[in-house]
ChimeraX commands (.cxc) that place a marker at each C-alpha (Angstrom):
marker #1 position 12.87,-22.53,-58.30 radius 0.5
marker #1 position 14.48,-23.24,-61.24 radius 0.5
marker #1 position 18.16,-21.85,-62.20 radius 0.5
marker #1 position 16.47,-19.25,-65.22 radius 0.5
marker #1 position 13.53,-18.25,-62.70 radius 0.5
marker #1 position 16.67,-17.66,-60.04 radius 0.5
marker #1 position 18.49,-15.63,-62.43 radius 0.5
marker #1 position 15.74,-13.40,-63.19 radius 0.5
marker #1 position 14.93,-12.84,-60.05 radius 0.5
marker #1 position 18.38,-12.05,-58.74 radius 0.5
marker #1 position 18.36,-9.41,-61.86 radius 0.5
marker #1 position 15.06,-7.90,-60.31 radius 0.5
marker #1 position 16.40,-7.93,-57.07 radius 0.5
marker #1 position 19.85,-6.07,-58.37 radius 0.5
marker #1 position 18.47,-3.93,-60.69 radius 0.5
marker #1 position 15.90,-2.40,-57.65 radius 0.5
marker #1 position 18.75,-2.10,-55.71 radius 0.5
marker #1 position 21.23,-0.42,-57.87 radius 0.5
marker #1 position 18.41,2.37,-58.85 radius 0.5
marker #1 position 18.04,2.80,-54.79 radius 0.5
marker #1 position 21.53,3.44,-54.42 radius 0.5
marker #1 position 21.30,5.87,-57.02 radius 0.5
marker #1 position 18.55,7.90,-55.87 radius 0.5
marker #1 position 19.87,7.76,-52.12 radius 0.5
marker #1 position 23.43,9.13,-53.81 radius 0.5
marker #1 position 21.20,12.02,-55.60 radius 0.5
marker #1 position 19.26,12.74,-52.64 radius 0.5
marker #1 position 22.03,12.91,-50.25 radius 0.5
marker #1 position 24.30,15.60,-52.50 radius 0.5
marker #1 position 21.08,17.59,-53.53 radius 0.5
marker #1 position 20.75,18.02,-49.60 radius 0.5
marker #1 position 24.23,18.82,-49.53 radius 0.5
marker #1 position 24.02,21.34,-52.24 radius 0.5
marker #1 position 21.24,23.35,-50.54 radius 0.5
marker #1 position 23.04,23.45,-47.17 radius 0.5
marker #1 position 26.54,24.91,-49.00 radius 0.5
marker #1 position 23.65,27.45,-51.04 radius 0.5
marker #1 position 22.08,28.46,-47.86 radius 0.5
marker #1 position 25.49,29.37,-46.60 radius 0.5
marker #1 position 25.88,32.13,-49.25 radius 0.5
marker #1 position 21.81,33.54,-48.82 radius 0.5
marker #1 position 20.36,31.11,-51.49 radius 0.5
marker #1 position 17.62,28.73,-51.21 radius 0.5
marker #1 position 15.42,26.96,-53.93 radius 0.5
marker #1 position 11.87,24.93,-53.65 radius 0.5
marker #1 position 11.64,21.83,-52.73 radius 0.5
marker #1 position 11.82,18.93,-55.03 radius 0.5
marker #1 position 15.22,17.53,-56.68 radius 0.5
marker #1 position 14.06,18.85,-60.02 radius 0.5
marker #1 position 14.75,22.91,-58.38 radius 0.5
marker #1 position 18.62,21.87,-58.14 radius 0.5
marker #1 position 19.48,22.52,-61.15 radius 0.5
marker #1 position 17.97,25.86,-61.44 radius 0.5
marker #1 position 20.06,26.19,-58.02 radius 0.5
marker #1 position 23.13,25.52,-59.62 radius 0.5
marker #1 position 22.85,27.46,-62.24 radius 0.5
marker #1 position 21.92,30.90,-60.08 radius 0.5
marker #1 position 24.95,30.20,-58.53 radius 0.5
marker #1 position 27.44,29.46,-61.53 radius 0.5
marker #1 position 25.97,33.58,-62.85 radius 0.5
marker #1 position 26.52,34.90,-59.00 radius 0.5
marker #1 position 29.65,36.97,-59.03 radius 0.5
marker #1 position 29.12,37.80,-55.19 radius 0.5
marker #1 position 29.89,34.18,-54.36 radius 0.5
marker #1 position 33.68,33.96,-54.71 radius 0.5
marker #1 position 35.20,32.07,-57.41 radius 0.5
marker #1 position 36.93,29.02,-55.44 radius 0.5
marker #1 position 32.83,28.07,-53.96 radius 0.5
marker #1 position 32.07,28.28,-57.72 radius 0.5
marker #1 position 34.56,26.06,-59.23 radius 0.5
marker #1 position 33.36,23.45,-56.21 radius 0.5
marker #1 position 29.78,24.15,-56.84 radius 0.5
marker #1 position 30.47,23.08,-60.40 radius 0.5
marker #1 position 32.54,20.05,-59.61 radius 0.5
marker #1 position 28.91,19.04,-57.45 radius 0.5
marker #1 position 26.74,19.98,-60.40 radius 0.5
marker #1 position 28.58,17.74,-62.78 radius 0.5
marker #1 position 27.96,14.96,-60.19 radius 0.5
marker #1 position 24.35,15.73,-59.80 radius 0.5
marker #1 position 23.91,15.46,-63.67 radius 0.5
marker #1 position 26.03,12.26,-63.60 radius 0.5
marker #1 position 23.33,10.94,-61.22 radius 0.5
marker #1 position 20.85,11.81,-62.37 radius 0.5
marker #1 position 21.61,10.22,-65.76 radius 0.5
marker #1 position 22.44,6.95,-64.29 radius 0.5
marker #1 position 18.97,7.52,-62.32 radius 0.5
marker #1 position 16.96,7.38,-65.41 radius 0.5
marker #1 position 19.23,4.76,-67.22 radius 0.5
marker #1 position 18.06,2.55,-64.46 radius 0.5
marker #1 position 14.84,3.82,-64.54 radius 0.5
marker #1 position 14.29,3.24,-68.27 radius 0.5
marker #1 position 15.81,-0.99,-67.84 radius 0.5
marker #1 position 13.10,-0.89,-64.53 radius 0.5
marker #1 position 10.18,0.63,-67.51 radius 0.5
marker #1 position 10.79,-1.82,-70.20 radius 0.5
marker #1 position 10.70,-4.56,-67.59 radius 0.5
marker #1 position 6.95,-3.15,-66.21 radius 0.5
marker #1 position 5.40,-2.93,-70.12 radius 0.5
marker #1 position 6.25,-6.88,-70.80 radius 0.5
marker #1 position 4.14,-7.87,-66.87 radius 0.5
marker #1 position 1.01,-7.83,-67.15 radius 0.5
marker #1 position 0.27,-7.41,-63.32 radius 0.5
marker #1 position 2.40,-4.24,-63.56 radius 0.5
marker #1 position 0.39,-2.49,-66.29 radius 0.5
marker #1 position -2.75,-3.43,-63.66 radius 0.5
marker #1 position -1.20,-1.70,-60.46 radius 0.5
marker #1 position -0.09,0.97,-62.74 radius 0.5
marker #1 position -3.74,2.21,-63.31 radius 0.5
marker #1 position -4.31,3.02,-59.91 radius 0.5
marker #1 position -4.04,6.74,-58.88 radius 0.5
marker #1 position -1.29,7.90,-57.22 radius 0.5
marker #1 position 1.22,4.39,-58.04 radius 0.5
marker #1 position 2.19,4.85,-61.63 radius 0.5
marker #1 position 4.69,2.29,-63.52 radius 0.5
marker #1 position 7.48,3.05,-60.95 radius 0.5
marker #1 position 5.48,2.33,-58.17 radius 0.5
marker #1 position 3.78,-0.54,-60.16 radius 0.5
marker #1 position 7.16,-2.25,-60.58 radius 0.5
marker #1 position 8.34,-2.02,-57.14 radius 0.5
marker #1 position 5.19,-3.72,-55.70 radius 0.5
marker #1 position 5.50,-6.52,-57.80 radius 0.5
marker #1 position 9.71,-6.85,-57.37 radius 0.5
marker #1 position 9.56,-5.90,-54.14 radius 0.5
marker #1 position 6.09,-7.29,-51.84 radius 0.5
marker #1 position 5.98,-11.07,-51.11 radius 0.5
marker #1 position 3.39,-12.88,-52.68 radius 0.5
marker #1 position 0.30,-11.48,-52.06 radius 0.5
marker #1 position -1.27,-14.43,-51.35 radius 0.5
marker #1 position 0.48,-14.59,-47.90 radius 0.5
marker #1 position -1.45,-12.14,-46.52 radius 0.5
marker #1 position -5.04,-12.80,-45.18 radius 0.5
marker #1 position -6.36,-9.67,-46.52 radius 0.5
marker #1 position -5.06,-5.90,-47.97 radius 0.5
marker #1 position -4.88,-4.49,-44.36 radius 0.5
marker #1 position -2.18,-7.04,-43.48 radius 0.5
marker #1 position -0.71,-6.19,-46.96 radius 0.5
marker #1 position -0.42,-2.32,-45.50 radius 0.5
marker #1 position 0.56,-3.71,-42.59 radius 0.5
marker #1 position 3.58,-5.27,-43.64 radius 0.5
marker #1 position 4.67,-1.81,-45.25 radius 0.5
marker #1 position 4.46,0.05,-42.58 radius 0.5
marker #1 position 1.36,1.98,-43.29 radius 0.5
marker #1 position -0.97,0.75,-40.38 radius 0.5
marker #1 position -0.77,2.93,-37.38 radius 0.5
marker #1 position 0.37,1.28,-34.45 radius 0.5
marker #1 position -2.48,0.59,-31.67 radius 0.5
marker #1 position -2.00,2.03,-27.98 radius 0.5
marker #1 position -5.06,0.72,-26.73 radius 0.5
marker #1 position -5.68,1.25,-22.83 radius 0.5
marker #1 position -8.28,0.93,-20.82 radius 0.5
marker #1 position -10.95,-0.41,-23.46 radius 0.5
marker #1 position -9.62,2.63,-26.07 radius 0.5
marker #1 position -8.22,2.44,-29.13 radius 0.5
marker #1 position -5.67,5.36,-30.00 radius 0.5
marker #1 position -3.62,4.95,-33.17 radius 0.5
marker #1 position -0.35,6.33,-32.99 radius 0.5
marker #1 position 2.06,7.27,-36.13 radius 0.5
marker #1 position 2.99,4.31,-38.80 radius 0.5
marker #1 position 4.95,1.12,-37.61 radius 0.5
marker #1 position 7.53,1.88,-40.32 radius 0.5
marker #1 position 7.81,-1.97,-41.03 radius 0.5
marker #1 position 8.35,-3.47,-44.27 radius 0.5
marker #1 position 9.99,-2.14,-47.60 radius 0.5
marker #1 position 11.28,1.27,-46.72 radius 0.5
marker #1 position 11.65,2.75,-50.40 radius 0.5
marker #1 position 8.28,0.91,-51.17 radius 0.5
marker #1 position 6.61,2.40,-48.62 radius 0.5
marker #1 position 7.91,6.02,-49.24 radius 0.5
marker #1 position 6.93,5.32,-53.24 radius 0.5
marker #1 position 3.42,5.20,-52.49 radius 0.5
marker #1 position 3.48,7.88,-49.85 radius 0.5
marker #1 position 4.56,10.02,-52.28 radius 0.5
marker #1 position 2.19,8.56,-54.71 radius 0.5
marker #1 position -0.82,9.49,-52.55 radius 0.5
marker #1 position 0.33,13.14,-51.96 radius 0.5
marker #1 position 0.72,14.12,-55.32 radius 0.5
marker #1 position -2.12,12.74,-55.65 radius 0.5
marker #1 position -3.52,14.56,-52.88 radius 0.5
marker #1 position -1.71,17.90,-54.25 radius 0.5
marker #1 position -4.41,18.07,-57.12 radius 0.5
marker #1 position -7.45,16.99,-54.92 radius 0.5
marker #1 position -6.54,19.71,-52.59 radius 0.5
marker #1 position -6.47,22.42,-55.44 radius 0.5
marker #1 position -9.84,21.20,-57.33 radius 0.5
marker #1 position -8.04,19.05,-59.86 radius 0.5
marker #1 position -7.79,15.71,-60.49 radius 0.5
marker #1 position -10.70,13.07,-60.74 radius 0.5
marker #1 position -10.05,11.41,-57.47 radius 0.5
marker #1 position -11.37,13.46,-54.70 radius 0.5
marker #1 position -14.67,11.67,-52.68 radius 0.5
marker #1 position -16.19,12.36,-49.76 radius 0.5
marker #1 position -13.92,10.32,-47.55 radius 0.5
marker #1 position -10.87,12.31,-49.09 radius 0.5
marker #1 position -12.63,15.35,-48.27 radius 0.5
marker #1 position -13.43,14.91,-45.13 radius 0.5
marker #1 position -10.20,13.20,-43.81 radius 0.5
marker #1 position -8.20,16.60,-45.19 radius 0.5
marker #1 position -10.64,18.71,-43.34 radius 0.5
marker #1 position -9.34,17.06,-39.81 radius 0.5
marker #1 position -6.32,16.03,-40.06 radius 0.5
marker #1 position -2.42,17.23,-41.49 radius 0.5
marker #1 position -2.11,16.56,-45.30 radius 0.5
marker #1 position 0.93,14.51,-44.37 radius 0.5
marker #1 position -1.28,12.37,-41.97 radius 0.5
marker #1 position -4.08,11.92,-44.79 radius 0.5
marker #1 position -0.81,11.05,-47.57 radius 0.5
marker #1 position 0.04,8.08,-45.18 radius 0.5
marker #1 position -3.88,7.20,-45.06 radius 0.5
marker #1 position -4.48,7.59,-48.84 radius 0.5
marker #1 position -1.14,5.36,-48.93 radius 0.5
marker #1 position -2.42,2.43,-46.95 radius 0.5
marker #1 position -5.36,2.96,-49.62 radius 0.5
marker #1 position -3.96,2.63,-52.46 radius 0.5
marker #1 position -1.63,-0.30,-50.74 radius 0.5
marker #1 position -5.14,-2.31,-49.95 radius 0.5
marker #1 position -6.21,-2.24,-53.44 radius 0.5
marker #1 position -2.94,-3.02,-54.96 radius 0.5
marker #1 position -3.25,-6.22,-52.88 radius 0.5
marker #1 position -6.72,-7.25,-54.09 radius 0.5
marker #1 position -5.71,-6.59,-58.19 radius 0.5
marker #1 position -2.75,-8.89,-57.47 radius 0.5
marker #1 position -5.16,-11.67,-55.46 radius 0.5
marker #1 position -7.85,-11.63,-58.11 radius 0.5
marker #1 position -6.40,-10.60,-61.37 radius 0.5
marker #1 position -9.14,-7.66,-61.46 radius 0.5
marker #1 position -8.42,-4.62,-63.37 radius 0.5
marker #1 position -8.68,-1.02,-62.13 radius 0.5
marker #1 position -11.73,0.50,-62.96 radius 0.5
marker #1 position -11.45,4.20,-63.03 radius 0.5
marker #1 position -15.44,4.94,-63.34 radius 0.5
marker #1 position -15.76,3.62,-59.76 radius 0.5
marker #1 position -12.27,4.47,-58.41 radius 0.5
marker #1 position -13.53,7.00,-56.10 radius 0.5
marker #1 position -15.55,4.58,-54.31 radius 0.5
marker #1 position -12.53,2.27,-53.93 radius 0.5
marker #1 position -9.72,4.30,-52.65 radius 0.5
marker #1 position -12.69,5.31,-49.56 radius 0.5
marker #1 position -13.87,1.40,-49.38 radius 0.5
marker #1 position -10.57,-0.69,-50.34 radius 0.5
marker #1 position -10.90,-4.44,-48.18 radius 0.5
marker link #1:1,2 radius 0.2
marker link #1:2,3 radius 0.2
marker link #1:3,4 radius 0.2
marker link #1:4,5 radius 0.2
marker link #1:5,6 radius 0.2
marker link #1:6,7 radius 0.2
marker link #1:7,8 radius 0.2
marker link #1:8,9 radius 0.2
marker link #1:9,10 radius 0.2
marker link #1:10,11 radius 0.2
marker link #1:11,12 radius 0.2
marker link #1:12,13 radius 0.2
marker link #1:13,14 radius 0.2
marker link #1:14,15 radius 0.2
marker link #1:15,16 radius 0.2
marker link #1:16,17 radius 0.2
marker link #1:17,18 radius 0.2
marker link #1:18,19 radius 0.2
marker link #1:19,20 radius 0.2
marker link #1:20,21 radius 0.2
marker link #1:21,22 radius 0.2
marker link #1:22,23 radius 0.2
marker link #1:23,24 radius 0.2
marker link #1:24,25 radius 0.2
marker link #1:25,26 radius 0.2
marker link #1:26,27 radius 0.2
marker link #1:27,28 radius 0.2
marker link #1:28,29 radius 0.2
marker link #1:29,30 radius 0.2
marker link #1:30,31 radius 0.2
marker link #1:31,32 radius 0.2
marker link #1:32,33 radius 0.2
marker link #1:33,34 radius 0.2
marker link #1:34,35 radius 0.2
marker link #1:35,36 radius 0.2
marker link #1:36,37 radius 0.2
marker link #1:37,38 radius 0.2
marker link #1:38,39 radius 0.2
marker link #1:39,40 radius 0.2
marker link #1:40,41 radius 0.2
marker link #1:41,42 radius 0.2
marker link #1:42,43 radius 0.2
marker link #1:43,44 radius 0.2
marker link #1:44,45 radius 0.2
marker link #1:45,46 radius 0.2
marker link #1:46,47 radius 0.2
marker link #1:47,48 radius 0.2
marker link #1:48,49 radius 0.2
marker link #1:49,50 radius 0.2
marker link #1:50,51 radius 0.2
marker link #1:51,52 radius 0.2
marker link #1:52,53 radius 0.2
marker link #1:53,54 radius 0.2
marker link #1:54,55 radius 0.2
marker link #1:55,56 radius 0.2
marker link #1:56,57 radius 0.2
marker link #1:57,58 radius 0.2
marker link #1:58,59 radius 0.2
marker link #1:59,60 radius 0.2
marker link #1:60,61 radius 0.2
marker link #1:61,62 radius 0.2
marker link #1:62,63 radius 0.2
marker link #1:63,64 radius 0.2
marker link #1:64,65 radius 0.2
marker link #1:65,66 radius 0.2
marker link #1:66,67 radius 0.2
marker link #1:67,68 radius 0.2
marker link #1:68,69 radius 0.2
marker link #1:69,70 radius 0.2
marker link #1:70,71 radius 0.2
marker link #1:71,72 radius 0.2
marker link #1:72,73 radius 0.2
marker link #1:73,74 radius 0.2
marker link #1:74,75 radius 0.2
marker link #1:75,76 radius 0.2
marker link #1:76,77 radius 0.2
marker link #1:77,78 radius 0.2
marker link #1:78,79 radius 0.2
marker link #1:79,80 radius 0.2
marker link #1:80,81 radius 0.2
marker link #1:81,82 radius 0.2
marker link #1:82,83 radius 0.2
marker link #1:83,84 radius 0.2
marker link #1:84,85 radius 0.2
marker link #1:85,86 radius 0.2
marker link #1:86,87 radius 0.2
marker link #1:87,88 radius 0.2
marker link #1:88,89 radius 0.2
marker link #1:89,90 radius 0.2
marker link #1:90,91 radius 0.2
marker link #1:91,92 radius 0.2
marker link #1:92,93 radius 0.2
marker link #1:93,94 radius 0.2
marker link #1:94,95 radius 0.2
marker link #1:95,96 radius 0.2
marker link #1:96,97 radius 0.2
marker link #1:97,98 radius 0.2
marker link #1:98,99 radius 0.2
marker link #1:99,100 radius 0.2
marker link #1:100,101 radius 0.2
marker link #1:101,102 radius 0.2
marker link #1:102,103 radius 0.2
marker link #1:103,104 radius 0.2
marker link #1:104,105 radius 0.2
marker link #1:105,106 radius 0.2
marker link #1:106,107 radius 0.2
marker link #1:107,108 radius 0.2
marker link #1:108,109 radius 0.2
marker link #1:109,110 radius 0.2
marker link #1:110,111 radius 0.2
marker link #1:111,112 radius 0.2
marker link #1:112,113 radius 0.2
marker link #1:113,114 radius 0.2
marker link #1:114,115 radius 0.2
marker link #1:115,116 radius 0.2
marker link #1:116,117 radius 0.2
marker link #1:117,118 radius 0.2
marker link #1:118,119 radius 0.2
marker link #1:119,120 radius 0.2
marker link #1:120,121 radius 0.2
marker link #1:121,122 radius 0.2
marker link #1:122,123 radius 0.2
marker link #1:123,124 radius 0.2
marker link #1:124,125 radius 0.2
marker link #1:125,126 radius 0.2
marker link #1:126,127 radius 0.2
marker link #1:127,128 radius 0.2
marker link #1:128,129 radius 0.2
marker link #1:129,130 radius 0.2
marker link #1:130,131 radius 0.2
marker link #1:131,132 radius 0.2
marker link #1:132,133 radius 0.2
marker link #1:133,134 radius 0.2
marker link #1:134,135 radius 0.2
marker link #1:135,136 radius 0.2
marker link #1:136,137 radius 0.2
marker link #1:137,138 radius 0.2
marker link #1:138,139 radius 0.2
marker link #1:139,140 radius 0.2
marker link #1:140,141 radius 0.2
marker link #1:141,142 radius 0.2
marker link #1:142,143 radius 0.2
marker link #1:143,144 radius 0.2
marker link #1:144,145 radius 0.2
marker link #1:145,146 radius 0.2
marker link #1:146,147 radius 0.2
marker link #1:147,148 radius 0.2
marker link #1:148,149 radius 0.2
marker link #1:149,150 radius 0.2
marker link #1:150,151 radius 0.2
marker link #1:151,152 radius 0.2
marker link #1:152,153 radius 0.2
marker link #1:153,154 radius 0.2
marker link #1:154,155 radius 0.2
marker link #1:155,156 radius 0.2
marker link #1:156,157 radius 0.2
marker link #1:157,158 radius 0.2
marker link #1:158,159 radius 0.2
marker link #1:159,160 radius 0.2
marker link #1:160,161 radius 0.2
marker link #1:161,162 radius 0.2
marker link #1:162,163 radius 0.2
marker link #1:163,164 radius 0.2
marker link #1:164,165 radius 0.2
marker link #1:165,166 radius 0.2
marker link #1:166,167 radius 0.2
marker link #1:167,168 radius 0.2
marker link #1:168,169 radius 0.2
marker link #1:169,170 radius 0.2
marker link #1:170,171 radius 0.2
marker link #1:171,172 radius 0.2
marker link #1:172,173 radius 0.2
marker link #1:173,174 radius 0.2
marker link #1:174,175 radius 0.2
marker link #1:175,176 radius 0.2
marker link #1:176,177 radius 0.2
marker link #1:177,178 radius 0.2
marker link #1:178,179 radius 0.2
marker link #1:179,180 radius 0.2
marker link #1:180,181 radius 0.2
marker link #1:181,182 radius 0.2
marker link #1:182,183 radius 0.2
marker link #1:183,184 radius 0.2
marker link #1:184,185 radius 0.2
marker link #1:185,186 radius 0.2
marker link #1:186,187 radius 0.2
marker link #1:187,188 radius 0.2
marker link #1:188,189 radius 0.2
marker link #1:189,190 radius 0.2
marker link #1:190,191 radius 0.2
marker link #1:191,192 radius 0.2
marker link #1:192,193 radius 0.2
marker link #1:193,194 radius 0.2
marker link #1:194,195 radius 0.2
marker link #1:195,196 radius 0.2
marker link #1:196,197 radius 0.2
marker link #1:197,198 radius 0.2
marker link #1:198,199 radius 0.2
marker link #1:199,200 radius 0.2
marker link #1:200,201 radius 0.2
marker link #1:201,202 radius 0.2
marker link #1:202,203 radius 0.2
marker link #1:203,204 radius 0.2
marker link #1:204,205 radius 0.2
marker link #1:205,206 radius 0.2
marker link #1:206,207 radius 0.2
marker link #1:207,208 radius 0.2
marker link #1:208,209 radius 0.2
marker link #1:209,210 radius 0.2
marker link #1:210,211 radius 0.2
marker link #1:211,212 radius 0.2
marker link #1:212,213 radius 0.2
marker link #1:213,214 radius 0.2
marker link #1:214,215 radius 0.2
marker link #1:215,216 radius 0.2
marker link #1:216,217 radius 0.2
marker link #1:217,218 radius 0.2
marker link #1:218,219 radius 0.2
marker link #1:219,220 radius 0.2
marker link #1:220,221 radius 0.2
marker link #1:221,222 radius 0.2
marker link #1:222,223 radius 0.2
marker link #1:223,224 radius 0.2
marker link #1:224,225 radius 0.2
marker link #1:225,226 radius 0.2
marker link #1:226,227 radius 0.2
marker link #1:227,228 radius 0.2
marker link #1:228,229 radius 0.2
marker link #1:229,230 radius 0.2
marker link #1:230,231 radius 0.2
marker link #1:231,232 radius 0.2
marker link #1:232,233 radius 0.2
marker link #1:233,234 radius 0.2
marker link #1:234,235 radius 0.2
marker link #1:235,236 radius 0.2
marker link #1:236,237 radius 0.2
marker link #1:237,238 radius 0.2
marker link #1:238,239 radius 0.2
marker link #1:239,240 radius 0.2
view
C-alpha cells in the first residue's frame, strides 16, 4: 500500500471512529437524562430526537426544584454540543460517500441509506474474501448460531461477531424499514416479509431483513451491479 493510499485510509478509519465516539457519548447522556426525568414523573418516546422536547418540559416545570433545573440545563447544553459535533462528523462522512461510487450503489438499497452505505465500504473487508453474501452476514454477526442435535437444526439468536456499530446500522436500517411495511407504507413489503412478521417478533424479522440487506450489499460490491428497485422485492426475499 502506498504512503497516500495509507493516509487515506487511516483518515477513514479515524474519521469512523471519532463519529462512534460521538454517538456512544450522545447515547450514553440521553440515557442518563431519561433516568434523572423519570425520577421527577417524566418520561418521553423513544428515539434521541424526543430529548430535546424532554428538556425543554423540564426547563417550563416549576414543580421540579430549581437546583435539578440548573443541572438539567448544564446536560442539555451538552446534548446540543453533541449532537452538533454528531452531524459535523456526519456531514465530512457524506461528502466522502457522494465522491465513491460503490457508496452511491449500496446507498440505493432499502433500509442502508448513505450512512449505512459508507460504513460498509470503510468498515467490511474486501468483499471478495468471502465465498458468498451468507459468509458476508456471517462475519457481522447476523447469522444465527446453529445448535444442531440429534440430526436437527435449531437456530439460536445472532453470533454478534463482526463490526458491532455496522451491524446495529443495518439492524436499524431494516426496522425502519420494517416500521412502514408493517403500517401499509413503503414499496418494500413481499410475501416473504409478510409472512416472516406473521410468525415471528418484529425484532427477530429486523435481524432477518438485516442479514438481507447484508447479502445483497455483498453481491453489488462483488459484481459492480446496481440496485434495481423494480425487482427489489424479489431480492431482499431471494438475496445469494
Amino acid at each position: 500500500m502506498s504512503s497516500a493510499m495509507y493516509r487515506s485510509s487511516s483518515r477513514k478509519v479515524m474519521l469512523v471512529g471519532l463519529r462512534e465516539r460521538v454517538v456512544a457519548a450522545q447515547t450514553q447522556l440521553a440515557n442518563s437524562i431519561r433516568g434523572y426525568a423519570a425520577e421527577f414523573g417524566l418520561t418521553a418516546a423513544k428515539g434521541m430526537s424526543h430529548i430535546p422536547l424532554l428538556l425543554e418540559r423540564i426547563r417550563i416545570d416549576d414543580a421540579i426544584p430549581d437546583l435539578a433545573r440548573d443541572l438539567f440545563a448544564s446536560l442539555a447544553v451538552e446534548f446540543v454540543q453533541l449532537n452538533e459535533r454528531r452531524k459535523e462528523l456526519e456531514g465530512k462522512l457524506m461528502a466522502w460517500y457522494r465522491n465513491n461510487e460503490c457508496c452511491r450503489r449500496l446507498a440505493k438499497i432499502p433500509g442502508v441509506g448513505p450512512i449505512g452505505a459508507a460504513l460498509l465500504v470503510m468498515k467490511a473487508p474486501a468483499p471478495e474474501l468471502f465465498a458468498s453474501g451468507r459468509q458476508f452476514a456471517a462475519w457481522m454477526g447476523l447469522t444465527p448460531k446453529d445448535h444442531s442435535t440429534a440430526g436437527k437444526v435449531r437456530l439460536g439468536i445472532i453470533t454478534r461477531a463482526g463490526d458491532e456499530v455496522l451491524r446495529k446500522t443495518l439492524v436499524v436500517g431494516a426496522t425502519s424499514l420494517l416500521r412502514h411495511v408493517r403500517v401499509g407504507r413503503g414499496r418494500n413489503a413481499s410475501p416473504w416479509l409478510t409472512e416472516l412478521l406473521k410468525r415471528k417478533a418484529p425484532k427477530l424479522v429486523a435481524v432477518a431483513l438485516a442479514n438481507k440487506i447484508a447479502r445483497i450489499a455483498w453481491k453489488l460490491m462483488v459484481t459492480g451491479e446496481v440496485y434495481r428497485r423494480d425487482d427489489g422485492t424479489t431480492k431482499l426475499a431471494t438475496a445469494a
